[in-house]
C-alpha positions as CSV (number, residue, x, y, z in Angstrom):
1,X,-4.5,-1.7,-12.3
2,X,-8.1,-3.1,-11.9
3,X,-9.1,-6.1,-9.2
4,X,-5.5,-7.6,-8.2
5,X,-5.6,-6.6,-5.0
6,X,-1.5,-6.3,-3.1
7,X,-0.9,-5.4,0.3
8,X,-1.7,-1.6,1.3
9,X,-4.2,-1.4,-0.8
10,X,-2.3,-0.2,-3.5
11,X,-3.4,-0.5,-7.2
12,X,-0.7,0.8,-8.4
13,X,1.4,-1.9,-7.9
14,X,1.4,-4.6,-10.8
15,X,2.4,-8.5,-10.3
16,X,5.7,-9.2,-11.5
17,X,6.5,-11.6,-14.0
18,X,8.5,-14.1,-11.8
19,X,5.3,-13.9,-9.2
20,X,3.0,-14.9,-11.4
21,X,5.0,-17.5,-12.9
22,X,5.3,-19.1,-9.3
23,X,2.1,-18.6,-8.9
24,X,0.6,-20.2,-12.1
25,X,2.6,-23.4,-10.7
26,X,0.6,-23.5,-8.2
27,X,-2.3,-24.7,-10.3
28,X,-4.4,-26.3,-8.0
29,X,-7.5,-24.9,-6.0
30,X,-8.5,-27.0,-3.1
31,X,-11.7,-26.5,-0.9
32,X,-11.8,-29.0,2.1
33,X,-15.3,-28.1,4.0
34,X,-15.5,-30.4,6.7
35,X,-13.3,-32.8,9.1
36,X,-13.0,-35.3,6.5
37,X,-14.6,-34.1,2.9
38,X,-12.8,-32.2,0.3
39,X,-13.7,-30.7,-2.5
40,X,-12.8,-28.7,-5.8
41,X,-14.3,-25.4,-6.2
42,X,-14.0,-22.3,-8.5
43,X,-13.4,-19.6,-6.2
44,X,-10.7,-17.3,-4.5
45,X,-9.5,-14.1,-3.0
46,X,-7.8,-10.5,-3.0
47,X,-5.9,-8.7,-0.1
48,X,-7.2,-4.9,0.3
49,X,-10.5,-4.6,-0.4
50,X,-11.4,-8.2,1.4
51,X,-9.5,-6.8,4.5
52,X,-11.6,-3.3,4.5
53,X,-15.0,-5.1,4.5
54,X,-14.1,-7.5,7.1
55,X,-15.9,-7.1,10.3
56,X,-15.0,-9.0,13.4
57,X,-16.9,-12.0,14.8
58,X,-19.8,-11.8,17.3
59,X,-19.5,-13.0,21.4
60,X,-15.1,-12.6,21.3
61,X,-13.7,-9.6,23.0
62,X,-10.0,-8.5,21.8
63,X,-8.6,-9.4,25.7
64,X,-10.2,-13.5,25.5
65,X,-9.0,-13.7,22.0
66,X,-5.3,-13.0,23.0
67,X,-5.4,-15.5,25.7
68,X,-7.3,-18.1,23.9
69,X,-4.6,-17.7,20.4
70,X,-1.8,-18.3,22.0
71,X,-0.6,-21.7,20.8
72,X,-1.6,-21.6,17.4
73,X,1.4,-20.6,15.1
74,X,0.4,-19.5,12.0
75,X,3.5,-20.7,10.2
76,X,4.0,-24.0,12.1
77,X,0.1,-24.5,10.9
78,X,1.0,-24.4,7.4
79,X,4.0,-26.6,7.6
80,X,3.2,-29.2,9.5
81,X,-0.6,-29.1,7.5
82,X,-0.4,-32.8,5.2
83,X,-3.5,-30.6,3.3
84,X,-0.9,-27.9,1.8
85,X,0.4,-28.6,-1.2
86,X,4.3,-28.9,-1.1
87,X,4.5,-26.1,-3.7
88,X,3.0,-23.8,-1.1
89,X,5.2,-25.1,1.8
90,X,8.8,-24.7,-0.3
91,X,7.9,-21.2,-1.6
92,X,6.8,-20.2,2.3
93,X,10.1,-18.4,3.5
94,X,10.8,-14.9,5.3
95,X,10.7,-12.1,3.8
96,X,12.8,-10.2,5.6
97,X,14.8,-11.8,8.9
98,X,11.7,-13.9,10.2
99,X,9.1,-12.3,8.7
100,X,6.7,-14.5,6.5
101,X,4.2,-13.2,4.1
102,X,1.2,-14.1,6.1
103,X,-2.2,-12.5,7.2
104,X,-4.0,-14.1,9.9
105,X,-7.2,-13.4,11.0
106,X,-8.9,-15.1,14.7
107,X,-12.5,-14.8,15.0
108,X,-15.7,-17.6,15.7
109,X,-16.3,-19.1,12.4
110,X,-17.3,-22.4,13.6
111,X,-18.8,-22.3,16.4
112,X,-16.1,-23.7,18.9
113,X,-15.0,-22.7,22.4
114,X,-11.9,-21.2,20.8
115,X,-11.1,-18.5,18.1
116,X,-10.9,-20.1,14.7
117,X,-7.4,-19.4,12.6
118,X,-7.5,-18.3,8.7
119,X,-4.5,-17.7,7.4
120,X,-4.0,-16.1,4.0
121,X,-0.4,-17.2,2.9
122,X,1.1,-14.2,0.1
123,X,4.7,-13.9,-1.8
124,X,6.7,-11.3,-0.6
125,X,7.1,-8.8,-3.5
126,X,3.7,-8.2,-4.7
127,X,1.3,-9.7,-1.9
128,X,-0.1,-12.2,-3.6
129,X,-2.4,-14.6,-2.2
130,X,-1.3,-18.0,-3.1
131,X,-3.2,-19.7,-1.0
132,X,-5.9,-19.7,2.4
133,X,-6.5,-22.2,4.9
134,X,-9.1,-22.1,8.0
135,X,-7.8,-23.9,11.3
136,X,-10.4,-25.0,14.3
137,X,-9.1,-26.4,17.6
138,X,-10.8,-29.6,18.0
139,X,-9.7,-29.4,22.1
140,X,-6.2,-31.5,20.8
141,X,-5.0,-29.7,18.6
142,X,-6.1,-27.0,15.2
143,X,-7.6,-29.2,12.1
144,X,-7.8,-27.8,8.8
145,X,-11.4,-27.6,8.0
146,X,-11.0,-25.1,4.7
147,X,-8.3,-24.7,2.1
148,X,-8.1,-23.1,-0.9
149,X,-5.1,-23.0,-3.3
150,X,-4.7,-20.4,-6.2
151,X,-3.4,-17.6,-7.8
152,X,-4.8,-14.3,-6.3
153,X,-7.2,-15.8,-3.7
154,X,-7.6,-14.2,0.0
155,X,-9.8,-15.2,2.6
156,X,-11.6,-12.9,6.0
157,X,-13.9,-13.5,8.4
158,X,-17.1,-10.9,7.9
159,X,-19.6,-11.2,10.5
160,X,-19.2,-14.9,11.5
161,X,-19.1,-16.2,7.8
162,X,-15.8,-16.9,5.5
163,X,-15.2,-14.7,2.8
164,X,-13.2,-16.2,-0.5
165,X,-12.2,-13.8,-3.3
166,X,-10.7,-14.7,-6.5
167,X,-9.4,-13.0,-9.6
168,X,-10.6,-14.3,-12.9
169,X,-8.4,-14.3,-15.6
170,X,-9.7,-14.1,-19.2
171,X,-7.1,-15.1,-21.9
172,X,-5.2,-12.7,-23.0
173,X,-5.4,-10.7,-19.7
174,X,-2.4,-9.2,-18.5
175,X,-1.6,-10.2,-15.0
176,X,-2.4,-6.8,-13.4
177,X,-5.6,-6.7,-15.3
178,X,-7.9,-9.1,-14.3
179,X,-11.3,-9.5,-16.2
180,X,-13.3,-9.7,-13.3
181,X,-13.4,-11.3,-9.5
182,X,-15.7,-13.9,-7.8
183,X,-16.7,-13.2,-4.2
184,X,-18.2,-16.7,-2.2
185,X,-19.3,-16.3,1.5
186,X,-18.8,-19.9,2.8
187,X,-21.3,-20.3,6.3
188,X,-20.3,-22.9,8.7
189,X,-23.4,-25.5,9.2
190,X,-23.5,-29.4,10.1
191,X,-19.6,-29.3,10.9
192,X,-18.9,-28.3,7.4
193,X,-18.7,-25.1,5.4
194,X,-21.3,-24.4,3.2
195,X,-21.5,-22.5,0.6
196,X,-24.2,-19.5,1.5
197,X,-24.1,-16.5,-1.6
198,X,-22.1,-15.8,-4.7
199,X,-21.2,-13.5,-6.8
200,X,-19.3,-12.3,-9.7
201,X,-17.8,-8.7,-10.6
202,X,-16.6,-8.2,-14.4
203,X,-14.6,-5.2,-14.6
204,X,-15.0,-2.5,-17.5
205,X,-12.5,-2.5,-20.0
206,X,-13.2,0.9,-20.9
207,X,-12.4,2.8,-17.5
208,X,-9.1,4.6,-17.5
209,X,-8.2,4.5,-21.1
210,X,-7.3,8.3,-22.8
211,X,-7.7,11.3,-21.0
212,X,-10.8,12.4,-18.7
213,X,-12.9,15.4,-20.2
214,X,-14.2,16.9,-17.8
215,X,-17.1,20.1,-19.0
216,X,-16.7,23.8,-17.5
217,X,-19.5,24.7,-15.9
218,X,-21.6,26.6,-17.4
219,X,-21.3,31.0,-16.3
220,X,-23.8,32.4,-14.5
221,X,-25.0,36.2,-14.6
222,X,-26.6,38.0,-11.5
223,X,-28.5,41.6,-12.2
């Protein structure tokens, strides 16, 4: 499996039908960039490889971070957010007991005197991302200043900046099988996100298909 990226890192590990199904009703990708603008853009993320390249935020310390994270609840955040779609909210349920399929990442995206809240929201079998939202604490309580909705789309904080990954889908692609992935890094600026680079990855078709050959190396004679 090429570029659909599940929890663990493991390729292996293909979408399942009913998933994707729920996931494709999602339909919608939302980015809000600021306090009051929205916005629809093209992009997304995946789990693994998004997580290995993340790199923590400059000036926080893991010992301030803790103290400073304590009130925001990741899954209260989501439920009680007016800017997640409903779809997002009913499919939101444990996984196990009480625990929800989220990832959530604290680090200084914006700037603030408190550690800023992304949280990737994933379905349970597979570890999808169906959608990512970034919370700030406005000294009253945590606004959602970016949200993005869609199919196999993760979000981590790299070095200060926002980091959206998406699958792309051609037609015809099976759902383990993506054609390709965009990568945006999103740069806080002017009290809105901003989009800073770009980039897009189109995987080869022809890697993985038949057997390997691999040559014997060639025998060597001493006198």
């Amino acid at each position: 499996m090429r570029g659909l990226k599940v929890r663990g890192g493991n390729k292996g590990l293909a979408a399942s039908g009913a998933a994707m199904a729920g996931l494709a009703a999602v339909g919608v990708f939302t980015v809000a960039c600021s306090s009051g603008g929205t916005g629809v853009h093209d992009e997304g993320a995946a789990h693994a490889d998004v997580v290995a390249k993340a790199t923590p935020s400059p000036n926080s310390s893991p010992t301030s971070g803790a103290q400073k994270t304590e009130g925001a609840n990741p899954v209260k955040l989501i439920m009680s957010d007016p800017k997640v779609s409903e779809r997002v909210k009913a499919d939101l349920k444990p996984c196990a007991r009480d625990s929800y399929p989220l990832d959530t990442s604290y680090g200084n995206l914006t700037g603030g005197t408190k550690p800023d809240v992304v949280v990737n929201v994933l379905t349970c079998g597979d570890a999808v991302g169906m959608g990512t939202y970034v919370y700030r604490d406005n000294g009253e309580r945590y606004e959602n200043v970016f949200a993005a909705e869609e199919p196999a789309v993760y979000s981590a904080i790299d070095r200060g900046d926002l980091v959206v990954t998406k699958q792309v889908y051609a037609k015809g692609d099976p759902a383990a099988e993506p054609s390709g992935e965009e990568v945006t890094t999103w740069h806080w600026a002017g009290g809105k996100f901003v989009q800073q680079y770009w980039v897009r990855n189109e995987f080869s078709r022809s890697v993985g298909e038949g057997e390997a050959v691999v040559p014997e190396p060639s025998s060597t004679s001493e006198n």
